[in-house]
C-alpha positions as CSV (number, residue, x, y, z in Angstrom):
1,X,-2.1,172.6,-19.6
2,X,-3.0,176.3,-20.9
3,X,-6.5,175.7,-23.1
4,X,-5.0,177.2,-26.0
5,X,-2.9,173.9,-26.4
6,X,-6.1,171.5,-26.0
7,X,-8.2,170.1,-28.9
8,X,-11.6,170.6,-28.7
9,X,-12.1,166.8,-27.9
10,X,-9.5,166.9,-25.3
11,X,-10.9,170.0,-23.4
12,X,-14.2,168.3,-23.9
13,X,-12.9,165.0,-22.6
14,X,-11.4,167.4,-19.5
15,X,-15.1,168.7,-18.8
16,X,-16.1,165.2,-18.8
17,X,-13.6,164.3,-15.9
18,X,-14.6,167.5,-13.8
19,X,-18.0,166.7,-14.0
20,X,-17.8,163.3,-13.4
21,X,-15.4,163.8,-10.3
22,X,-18.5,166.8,-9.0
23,X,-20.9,164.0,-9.6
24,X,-19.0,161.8,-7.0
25,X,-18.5,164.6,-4.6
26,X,-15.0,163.2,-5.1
27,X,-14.0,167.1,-5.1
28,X,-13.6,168.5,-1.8
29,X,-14.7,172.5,-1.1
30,X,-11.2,173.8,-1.0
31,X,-10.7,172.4,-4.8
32,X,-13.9,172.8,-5.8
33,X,-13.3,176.9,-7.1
34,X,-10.1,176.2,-9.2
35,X,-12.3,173.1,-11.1
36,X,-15.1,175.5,-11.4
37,X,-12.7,178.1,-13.2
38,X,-11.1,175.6,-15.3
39,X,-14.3,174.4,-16.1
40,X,-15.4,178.2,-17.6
41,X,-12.3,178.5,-19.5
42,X,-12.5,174.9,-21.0
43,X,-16.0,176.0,-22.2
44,X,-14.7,179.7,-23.6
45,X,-12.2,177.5,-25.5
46,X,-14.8,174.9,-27.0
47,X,-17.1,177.7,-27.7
48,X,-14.3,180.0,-29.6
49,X,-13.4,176.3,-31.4
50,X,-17.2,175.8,-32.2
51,X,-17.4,179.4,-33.7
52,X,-14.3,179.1,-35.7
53,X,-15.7,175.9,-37.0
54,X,-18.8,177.2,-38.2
55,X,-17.0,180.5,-39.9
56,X,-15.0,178.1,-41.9
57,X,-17.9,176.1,-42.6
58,X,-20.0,179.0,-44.2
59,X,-16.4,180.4,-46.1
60,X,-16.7,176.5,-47.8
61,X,-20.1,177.6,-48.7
62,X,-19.5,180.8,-49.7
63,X,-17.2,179.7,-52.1
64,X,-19.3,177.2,-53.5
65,X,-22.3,179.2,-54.3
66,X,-19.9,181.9,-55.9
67,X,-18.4,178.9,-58.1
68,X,-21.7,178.0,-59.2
69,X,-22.8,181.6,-59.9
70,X,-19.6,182.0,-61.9
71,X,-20.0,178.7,-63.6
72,X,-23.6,177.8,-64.0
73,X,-24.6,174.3,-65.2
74,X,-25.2,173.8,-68.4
């Protein structure tokens, strides 16, 4: 499945399962590149979903402190 079209806790749970399955040495040396790369591009994603997150985050707060600066207490 392309990352794009994983949740954050899905791609998370993903990174879980690759690391877990390293842990074990349960991957063998010819697989052991392709988990590595889908490991780096499940973190970009997470990252980019973290960062996205956090901008909409700080627009909520944004707004409020411009709400109260409009519309002081009383």
């Amino acid at each position: 499945m392309s990352p794009q079209n994983l949740t954050y806790r899905q791609a998370i749970e993903e990174l879980e399962t690759i690391l877990r399955a390293l842990e074990t040495d349960a991957v063998d040396v010819d697989d052991l590149t392709t988990r590595v790369q889908r490991s780096a591009e499940l973190i970009r994603l997470c990252k980019q979903k973290l960062r996205s997150a956090e901008s909409a985050i700080d627009q909520v707060f944004e707004n409020l402190e411009e709400e109260d600066e409009e519309y002081p207490e009383q």
